[in-house]
C-alpha positions as CSV (number, residue, x, y, z in Angstrom):
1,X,59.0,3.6,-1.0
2,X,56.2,4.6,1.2
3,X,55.6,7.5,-0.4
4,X,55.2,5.3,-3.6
5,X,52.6,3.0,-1.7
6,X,50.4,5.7,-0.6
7,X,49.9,7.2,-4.3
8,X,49.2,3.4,-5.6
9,X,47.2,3.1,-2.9
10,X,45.0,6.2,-3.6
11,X,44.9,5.3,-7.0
12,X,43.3,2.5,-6.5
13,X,40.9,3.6,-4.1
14,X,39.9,6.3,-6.6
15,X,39.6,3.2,-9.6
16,X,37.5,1.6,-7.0
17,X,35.3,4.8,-6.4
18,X,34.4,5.1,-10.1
19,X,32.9,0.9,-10.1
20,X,29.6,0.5,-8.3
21,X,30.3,-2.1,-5.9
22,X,27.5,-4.9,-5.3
23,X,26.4,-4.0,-2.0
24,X,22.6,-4.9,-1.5
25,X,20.6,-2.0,-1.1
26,X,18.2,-1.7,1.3
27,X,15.4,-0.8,-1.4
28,X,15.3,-0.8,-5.0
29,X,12.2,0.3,-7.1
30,X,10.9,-1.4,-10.3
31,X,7.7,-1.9,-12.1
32,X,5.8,-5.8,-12.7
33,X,3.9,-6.6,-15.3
34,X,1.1,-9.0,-15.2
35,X,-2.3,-9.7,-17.1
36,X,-3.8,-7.0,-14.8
37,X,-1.6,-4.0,-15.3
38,X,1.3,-2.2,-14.1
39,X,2.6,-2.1,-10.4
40,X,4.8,0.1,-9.3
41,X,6.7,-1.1,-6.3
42,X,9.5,-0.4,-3.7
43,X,11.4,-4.0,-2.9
44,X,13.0,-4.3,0.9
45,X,15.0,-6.8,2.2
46,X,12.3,-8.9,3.3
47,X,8.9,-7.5,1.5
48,X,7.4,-5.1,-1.5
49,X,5.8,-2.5,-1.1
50,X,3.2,-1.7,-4.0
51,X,3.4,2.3,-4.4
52,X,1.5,3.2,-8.2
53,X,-1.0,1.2,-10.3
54,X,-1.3,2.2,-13.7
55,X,-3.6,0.7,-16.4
56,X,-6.9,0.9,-18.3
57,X,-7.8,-2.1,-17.3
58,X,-10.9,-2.7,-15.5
59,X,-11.0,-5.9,-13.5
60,X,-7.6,-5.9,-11.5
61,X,-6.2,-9.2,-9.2
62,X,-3.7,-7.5,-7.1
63,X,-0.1,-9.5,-7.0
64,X,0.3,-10.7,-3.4
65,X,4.5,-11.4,-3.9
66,X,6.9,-9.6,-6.8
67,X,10.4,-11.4,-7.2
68,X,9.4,-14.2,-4.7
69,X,8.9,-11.4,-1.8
70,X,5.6,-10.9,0.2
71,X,3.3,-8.0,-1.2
72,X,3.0,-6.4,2.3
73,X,1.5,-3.0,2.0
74,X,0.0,-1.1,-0.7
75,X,0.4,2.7,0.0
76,X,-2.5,5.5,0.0
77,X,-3.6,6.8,-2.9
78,X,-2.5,3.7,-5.5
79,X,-5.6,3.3,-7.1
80,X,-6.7,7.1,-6.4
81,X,-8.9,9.1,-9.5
82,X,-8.7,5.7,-11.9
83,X,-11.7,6.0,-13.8
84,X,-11.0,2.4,-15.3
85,X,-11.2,0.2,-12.7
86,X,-14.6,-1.6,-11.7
87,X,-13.6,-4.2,-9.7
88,X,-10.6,-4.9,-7.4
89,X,-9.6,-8.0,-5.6
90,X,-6.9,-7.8,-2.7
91,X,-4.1,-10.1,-1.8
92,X,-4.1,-11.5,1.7
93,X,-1.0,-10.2,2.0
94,X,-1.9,-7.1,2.9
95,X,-3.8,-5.6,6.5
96,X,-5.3,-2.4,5.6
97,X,-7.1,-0.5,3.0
98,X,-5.5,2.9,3.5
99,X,-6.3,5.9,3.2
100,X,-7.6,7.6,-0.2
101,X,-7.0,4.0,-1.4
102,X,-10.2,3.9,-4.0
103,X,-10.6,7.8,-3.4
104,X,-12.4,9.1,-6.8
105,X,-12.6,5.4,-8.6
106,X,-15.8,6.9,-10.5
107,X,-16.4,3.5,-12.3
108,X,-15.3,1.4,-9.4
109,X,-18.8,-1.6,-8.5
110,X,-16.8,-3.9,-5.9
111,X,-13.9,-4.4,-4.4
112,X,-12.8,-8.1,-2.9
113,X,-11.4,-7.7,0.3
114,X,-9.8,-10.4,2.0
115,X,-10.0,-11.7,5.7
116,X,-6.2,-10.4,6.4
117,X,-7.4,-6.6,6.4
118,X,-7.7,-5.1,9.8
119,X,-8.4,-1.8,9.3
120,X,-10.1,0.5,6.7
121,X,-8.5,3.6,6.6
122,X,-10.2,7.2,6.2
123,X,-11.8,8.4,2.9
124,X,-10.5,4.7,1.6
125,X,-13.7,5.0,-1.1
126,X,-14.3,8.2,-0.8
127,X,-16.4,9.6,-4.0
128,X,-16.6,6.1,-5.9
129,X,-19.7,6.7,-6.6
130,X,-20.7,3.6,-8.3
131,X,-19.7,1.6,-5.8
132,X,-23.2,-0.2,-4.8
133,X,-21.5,-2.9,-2.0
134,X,-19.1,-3.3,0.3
135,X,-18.1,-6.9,2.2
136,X,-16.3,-6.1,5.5
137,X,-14.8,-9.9,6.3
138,X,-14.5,-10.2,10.2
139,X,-11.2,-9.7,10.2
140,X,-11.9,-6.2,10.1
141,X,-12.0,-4.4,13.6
142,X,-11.5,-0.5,12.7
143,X,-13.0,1.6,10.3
144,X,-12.5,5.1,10.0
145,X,-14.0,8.3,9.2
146,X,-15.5,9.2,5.9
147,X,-14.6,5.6,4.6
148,X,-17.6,5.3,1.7
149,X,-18.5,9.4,1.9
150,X,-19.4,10.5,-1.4
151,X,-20.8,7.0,-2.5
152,X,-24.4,7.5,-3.7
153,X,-24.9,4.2,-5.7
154,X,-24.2,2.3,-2.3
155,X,-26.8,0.0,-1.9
156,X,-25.2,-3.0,0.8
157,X,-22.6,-3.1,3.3
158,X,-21.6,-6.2,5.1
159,X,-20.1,-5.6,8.4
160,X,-19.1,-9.5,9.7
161,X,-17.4,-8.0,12.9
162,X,-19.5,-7.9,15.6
163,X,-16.8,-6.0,17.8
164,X,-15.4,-3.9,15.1
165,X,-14.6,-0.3,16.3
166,X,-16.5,2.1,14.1
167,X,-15.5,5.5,13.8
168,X,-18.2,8.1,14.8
169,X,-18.0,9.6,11.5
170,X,-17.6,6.7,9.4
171,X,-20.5,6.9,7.4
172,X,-20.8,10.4,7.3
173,X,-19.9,13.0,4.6
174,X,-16.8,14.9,5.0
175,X,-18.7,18.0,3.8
176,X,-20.7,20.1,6.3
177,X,-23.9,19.6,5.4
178,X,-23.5,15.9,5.3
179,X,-26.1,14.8,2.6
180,X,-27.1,11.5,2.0
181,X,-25.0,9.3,0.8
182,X,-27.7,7.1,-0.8
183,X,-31.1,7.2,-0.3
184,X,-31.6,3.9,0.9
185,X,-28.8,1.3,2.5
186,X,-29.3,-1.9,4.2
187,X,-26.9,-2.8,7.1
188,X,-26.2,-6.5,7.2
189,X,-25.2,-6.5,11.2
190,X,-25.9,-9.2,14.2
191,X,-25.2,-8.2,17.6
192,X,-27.2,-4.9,19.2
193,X,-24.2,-4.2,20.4
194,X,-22.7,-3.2,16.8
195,X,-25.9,-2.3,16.0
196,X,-26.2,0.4,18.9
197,X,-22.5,1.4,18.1
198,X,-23.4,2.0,14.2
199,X,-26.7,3.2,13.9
200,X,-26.4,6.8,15.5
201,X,-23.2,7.3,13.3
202,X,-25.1,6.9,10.0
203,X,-26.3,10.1,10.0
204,X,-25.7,10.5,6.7
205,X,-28.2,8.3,5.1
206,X,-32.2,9.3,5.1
207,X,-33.3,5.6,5.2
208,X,-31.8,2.4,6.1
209,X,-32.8,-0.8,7.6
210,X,-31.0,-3.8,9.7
211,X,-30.7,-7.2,8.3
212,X,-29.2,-10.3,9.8
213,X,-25.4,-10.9,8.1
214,X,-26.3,-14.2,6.9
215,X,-29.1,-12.8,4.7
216,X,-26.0,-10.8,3.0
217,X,-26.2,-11.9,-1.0
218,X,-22.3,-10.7,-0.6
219,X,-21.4,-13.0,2.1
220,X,-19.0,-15.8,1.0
221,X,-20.3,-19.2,0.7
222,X,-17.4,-20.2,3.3
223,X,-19.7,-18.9,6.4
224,X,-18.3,-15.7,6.6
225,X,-14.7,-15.9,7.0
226,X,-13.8,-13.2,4.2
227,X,-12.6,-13.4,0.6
228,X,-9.2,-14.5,0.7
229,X,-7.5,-14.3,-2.8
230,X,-4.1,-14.8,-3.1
231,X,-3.5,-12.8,-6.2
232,X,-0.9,-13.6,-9.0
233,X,2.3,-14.3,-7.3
234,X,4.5,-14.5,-9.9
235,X,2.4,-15.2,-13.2
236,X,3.4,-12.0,-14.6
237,X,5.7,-10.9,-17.3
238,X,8.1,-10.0,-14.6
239,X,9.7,-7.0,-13.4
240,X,11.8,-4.3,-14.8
241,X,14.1,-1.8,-12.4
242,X,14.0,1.7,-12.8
243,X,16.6,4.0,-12.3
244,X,17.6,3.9,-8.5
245,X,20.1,5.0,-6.2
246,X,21.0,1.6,-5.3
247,X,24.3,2.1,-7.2
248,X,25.2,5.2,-5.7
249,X,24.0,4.0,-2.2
250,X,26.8,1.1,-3.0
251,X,29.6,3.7,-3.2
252,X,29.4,5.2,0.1
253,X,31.3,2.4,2.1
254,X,34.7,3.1,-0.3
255,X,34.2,7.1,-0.3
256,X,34.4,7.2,3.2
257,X,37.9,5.3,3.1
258,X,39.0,7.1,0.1
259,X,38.5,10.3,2.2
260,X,40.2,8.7,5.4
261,X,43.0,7.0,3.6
262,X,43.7,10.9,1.8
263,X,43.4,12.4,4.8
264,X,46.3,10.1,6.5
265,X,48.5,10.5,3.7
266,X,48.0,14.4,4.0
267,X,48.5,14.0,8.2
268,X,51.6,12.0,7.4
269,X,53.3,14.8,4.7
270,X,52.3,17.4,7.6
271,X,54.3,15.5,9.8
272,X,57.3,14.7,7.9
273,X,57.7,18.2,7.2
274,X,57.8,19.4,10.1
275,X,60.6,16.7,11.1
276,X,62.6,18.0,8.5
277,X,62.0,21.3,9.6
């Protein structure tokens, strides 16, 4: 009889092994659908994770939730080489423009960025060389190197933090000779203390001049505060999942006690052999 109970039993662990059991996996990828294109995603437990955009559209309203779950990052590169896009507003979900984030967007004019980002990452518009402002809400307290390099239609940027820490080659090409990145910019800066803290860094531009922040046409009509768009958050046509290894993820919990449950019954024959013996 027990020798009849282990074979049932490994039968039924292997039936078992072959079913995909509804475990939840710790991510799960997909695509959403809205009005404004195509986002590829990775969903957590807790928050998504927006990894690919693809569209030819050229005004884009980023989602800030998929399936009811925050929008928390969107990874480097997303928007990267999209000739479509002009102008891109951000959830304030998200805390940081990353790196290579607009890198290449030849077409891109503006990009809304609200008062949740922190931090704009290195080469984050690198070569969008339309781009003719930028709006720095003053939530924003670290910008990094090379962050508008390559942008020779920049006309305006509007830093609001008086305290922000400014990378020493922030407005600087990346390329050696460093040539002028426009030939004229206006600043739209307060304090002399972020004014002393920017001004020797910008280096790459031939003329510039200092302006107070509330003469900034860019500034919102709030006072200042950043532009805070929520996004769509669940307007869209939905999601659809892609194939994952959620399902094969799922199967590990009953291979492991298929193995152990062989591997007594094997033990067990060694030792009732050797009792006979």
């Amino acid at each position: 009889m027990p020798k009849v109970l282990s074979y049932a039993l490994l039968i039924l662990l292997g039936v078992l092994l072959m079913r995909p059991v509804n475990v939840k996996a710790e991510t799960a990828i997909g695509v959403y659908e809205t009005s404004d294109g195509l986002f590829t995603y990775f969903e957590y437990s807790d928050y998504v994770e927006i990894t690919a955009y693809n569209s030819t559209n050229s005004v884009v309203v980023v989602p800030s939730a998929i399936n009811g779950k925050t929008v928390k990052t969107i990874i480097y590169s997303t928007f990267e080489g999209n000739a479509d896009i002009t102008h891109v507003t951000l959830p304030d979900s998200v805390n940081s423009v990353e790196m290579f984030q607009f890198r290449g967007c030849t077409s891109l004019k503006s990009v809304t960025i609200p008062n949740s980002v922190t931090k704009i990452e290195v080469d984050a518009f690198k070569n969008c060389s339309n781009l003719e402002s930028l709006y720095l809400p003053a939530s924003v307290s670290v910008i990094k190197d090379n962050f508008v390099a390559g942008c020779s239609s920049l006309k305006r940027i509007t830093i609001e933090n008086t305290t922000a820490t400014v990378s020493g080659n922030a407005f600087s090409n990346s390329e050696s000779s460093h040539e002028a990145i426009n030939d004229f910019l206006i600043l739209y800066i307060d304090e002399a203390s972020t004014a002393a803290a920017v001004l020797p860094n910008i280096n790459a531009y031939r003329k510039y001049t200092v302006r107070e922040r509330s003469e900034s046409p860019d500034r919102p009509s709030s006072g200042g505060s950043g532009s805070s768009s929520s996004g769509s958050s669940g307007s869209g046509s939905g999601s659809r999942s892609l194939p994952d290894t959620a399902d094969a993820d799922s199967r590990y919990p009953i291979l492991i006690l298929f193995v152990l449950s062989l591997s007594s019954c094997l033990a067990l024959g060694l030792v009732k052999r050797k009792t006979a013996k």
